[in-house]
N, C-alpha and C positions, 0 to 999 in steps of 0.2 A: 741478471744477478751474476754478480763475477765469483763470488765462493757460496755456493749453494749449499754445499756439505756444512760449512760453519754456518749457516744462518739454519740450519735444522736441526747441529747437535746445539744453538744456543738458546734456538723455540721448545726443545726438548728435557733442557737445565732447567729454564725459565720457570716451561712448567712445572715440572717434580721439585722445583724450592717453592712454587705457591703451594702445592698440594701441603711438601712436609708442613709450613709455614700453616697451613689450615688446619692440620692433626694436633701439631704442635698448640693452635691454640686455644681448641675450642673442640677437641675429640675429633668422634666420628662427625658429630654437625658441624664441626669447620671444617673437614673434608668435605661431605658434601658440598657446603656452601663455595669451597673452593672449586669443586671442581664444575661448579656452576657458573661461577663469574671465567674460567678460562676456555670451557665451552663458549659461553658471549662471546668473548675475546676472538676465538680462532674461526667464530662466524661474521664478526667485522670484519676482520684478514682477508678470511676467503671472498667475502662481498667485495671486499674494496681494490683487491688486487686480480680475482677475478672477470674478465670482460666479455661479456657477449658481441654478440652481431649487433650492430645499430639498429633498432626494433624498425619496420614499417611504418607509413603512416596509417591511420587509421581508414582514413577515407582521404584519395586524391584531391590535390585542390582545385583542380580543373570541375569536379562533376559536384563541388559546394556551391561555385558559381551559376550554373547553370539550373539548375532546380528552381522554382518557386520556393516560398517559403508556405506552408503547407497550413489550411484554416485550420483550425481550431474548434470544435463545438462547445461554449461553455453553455451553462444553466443561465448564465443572465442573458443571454441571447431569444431565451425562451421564455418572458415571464409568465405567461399564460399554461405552461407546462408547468411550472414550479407551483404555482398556484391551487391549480387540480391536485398535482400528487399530493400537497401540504391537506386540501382539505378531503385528499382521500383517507388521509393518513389522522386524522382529525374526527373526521364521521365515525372510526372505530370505536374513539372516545367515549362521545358522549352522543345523543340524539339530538340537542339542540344542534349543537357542528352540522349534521346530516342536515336538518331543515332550514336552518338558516345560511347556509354557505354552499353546503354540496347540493341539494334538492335544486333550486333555482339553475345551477348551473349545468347537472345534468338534464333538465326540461328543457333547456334550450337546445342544448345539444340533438337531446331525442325530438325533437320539435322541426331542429335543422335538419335532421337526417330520414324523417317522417316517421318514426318509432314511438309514437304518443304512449304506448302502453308500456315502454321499459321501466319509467322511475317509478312505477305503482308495485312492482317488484320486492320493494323494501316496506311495503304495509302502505295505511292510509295516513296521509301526513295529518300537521294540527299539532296544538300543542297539550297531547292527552299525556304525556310522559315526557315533558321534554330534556328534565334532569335526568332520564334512565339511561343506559347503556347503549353507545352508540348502536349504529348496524352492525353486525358481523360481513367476517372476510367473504363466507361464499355469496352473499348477498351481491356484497360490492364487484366482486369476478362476476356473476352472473347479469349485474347491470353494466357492465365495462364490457364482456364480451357480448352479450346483447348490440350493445350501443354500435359494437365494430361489428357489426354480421353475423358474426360467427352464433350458434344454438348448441347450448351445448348438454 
């Protein structure tokens, strides 16, 4: 800048004629308001004439190339997962849920894994209630950890 001194008493005029300009026309709340739009103002200034350091990159591009690109585990990958938690989450429901979706598929499980006695856990199945309230949560944890080893 070749005359610094006039470009700070003419940012300094500028100012103090919007301020009066704001008293003048609207009180105290046209000062405020004024002195809110030349606050903006002298934060665009400073941004814009302002300059940092040229930032970094984030990540060289040499070590983007070389990486794989990295799997992914979705749910649909797993229908068989999504299927169980749905009708884990189902069985709480109602009882029908439990004996017609979960029972059958926890038998086989306990079956494959030679634990015949886990699904007897949640009472004796049938359809004596089957509009009632599904199984309860410690029921279900106690047949799910059952089923993976664990006694608990």
């Amino acid at each position: 800048m070749r005359y610094p001194r006039l470009a700070a008493a003419a940012a300094l005029t500028g100012t103090g004629a919007v301020l009066a300009a704001g008293y003048a026309a609207a009180g105290p709340a046209g000062l405020i308001d004024a002195a809110s739009v030349v606050t903006l103002g002298v934060l665009i200034v400073a941004r814009g004439t302002l300059r940092g350091e040229k930032p970094r990159p984030v990540r060289p591009e040499e070590s983007r190339r070389d990486r794989p690109p990295r799997m992914t585990v979705r749910a649909a990958d797993f229908p068989a997962y999504a299927k169980i938690a749905s009708d884990l989450e189902w069985a709480q429901m109602s009882r029908r849920h439990y004996e017609h979706l979960l029972r059958p598929t926890l038998a086989r499980l306990a079956a494959a894994l030679d634990r015949p006695d886990v699904v007897d856990l949640a009472g004796p199945g049938g359809p004596a209630d089957a509009d009632g309230p599904g199984v309860d949560r410690a029921t279900l944890d106690r047949i799910v950890s059952r089923l993976e080893g664990g006694e608990p």
